[in-house]
C-alpha positions in Angstrom: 132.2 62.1 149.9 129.8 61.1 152.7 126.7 59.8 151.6 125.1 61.7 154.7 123.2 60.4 158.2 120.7 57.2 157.9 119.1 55.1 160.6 120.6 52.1 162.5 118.9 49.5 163.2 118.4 49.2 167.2 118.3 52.7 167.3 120.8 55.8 166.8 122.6 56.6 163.4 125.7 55.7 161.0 127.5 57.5 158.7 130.2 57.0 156.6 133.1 59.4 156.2 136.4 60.4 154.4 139.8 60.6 156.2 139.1 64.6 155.2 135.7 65.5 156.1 136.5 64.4 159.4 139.6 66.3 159.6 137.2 69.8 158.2 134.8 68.6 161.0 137.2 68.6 163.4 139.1 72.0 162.4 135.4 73.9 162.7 134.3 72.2 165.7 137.5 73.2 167.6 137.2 76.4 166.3 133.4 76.7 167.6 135.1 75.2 170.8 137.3 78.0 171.1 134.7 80.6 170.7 132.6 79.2 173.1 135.2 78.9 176.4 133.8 80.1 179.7 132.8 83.7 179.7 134.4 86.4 182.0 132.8 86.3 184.9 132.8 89.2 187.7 134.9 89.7 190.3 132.2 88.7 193.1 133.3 85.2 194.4 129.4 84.5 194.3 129.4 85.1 190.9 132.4 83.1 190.2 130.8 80.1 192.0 127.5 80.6 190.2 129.1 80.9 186.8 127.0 84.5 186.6 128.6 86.1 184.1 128.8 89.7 181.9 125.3 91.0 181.1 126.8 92.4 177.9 126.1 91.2 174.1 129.0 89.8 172.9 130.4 93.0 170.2 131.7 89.6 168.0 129.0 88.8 165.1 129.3 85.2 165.9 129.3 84.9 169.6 125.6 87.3 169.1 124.2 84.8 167.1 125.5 81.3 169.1 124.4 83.8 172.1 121.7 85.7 170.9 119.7 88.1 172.5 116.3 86.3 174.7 114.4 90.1 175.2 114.1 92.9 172.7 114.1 95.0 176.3 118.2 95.5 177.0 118.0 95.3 181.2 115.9 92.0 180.5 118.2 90.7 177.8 120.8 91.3 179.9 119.7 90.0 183.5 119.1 86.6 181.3 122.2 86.8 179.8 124.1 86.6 183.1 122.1 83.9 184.7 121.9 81.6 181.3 125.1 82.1 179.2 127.3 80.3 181.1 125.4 77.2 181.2 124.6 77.4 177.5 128.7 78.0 177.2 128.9 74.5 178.7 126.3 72.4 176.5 127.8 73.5 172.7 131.5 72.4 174.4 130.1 69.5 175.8 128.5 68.6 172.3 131.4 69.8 170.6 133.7 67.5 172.3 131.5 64.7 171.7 131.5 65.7 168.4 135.5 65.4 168.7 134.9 62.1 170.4 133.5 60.1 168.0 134.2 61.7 164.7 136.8 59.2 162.8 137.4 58.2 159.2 135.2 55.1 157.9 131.9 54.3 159.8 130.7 56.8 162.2 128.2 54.7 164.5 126.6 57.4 167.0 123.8 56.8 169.7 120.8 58.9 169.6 122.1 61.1 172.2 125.4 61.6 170.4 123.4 62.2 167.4 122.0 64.9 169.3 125.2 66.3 170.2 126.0 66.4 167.0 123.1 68.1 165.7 123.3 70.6 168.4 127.0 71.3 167.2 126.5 70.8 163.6 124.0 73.9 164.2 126.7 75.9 166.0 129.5 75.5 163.1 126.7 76.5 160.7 125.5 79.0 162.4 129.6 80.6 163.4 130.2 80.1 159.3 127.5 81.4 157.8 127.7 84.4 160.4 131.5 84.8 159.4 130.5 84.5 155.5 127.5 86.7 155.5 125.2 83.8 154.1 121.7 84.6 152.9 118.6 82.7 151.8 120.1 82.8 148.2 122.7 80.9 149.1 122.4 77.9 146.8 121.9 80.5 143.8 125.1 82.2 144.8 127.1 79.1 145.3 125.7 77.8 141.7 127.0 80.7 140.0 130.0 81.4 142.2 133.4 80.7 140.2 135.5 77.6 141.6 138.3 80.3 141.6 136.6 82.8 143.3 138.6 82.6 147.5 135.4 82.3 149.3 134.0 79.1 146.8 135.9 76.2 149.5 133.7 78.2 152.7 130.3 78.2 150.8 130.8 74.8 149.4 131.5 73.3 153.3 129.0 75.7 154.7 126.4 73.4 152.2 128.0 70.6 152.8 126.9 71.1 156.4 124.0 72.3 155.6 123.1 68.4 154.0 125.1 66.7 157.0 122.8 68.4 159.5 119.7 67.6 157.1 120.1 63.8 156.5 120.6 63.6 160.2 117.8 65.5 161.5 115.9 63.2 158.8 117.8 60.1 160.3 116.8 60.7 163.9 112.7 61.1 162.9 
């Protein structure tokens, strides 16, 4: 199992990883990435151009919490929604594909803004699984106590296995 994120000398990070954590990394990620394509945009060609899109909250648990929500007011929230969405749409693919990019089996080497990337989309996977498996605070207590035959023990154990990727590399990068 990877032994996690540390420093590199000159700057940037390394990891070290198994032919099948990078293949789970990989699945999620283009999962994420699928969830994330461009919204629907209206039928103005302005809007098209501008990438404006739907001023709706997404109705799918997930996409409301990658997308969530900038103004308890629903005209604000949704007037931000139109102008912002799109753009935010393109920065978790663009990390997730970087992610893609330069996840392999054996030594990961990653610049500091691919770590970045990473972290960014790390986030996003958490975030998109631990919506999807209802996680809480007590998660590590539920896990410890949670039967290796119980269906959802391979989720929870990867959703804390990314949960310690995303940690040694935010403590790799300061």
């Amino acid at each position: 199992m990877s032994s996690g994120f540390r420093s590199r000398h000159g700057g940037g990070v390394i990891a070290q990883f198994e032919a099948a954590e990078v293949s789970i990394l990989r699945s999620l990620v283009t999962q994420v990435l699928g969830l994330v394509a461009p919204g629907e945009t209206g039928d103005d060609p302005l809007e098209r151009a501008l990438g404006i899109g739907s001023a709706q909250q997404p109705t799918d648990p997930v996409l409301a919490r990658l997308f969530p929500s900038a103004y308890a007011d629903e005209t604000e929230a949704g007037e931000f929604r139109r102008y912002t969405e799109a753009t935010l749409r393109d920065g978790k693919r663009a990390d997730a594909q970087t992610m893609l990019d330069t996840a392999h089996p054996g030594r990961t080497e990653l610049t500091a803004e691919q770590a970045q990337a990473w972290l960014r989309s790390l986030n996003d996977v958490r975030l998109a699984l631990g919506t999807r498996l209802e996680v809480t605070e007590e998660v590590h207590e539920e896990i410890a106590t949670m039967s290796e035959d119980d269906p959802r023990y391979p989720a929870f154990v990867t959703y804390d296995w990314l949960t310690y990727l995303q940690d040694t590399l935010v403590r790799a990068l300061w």
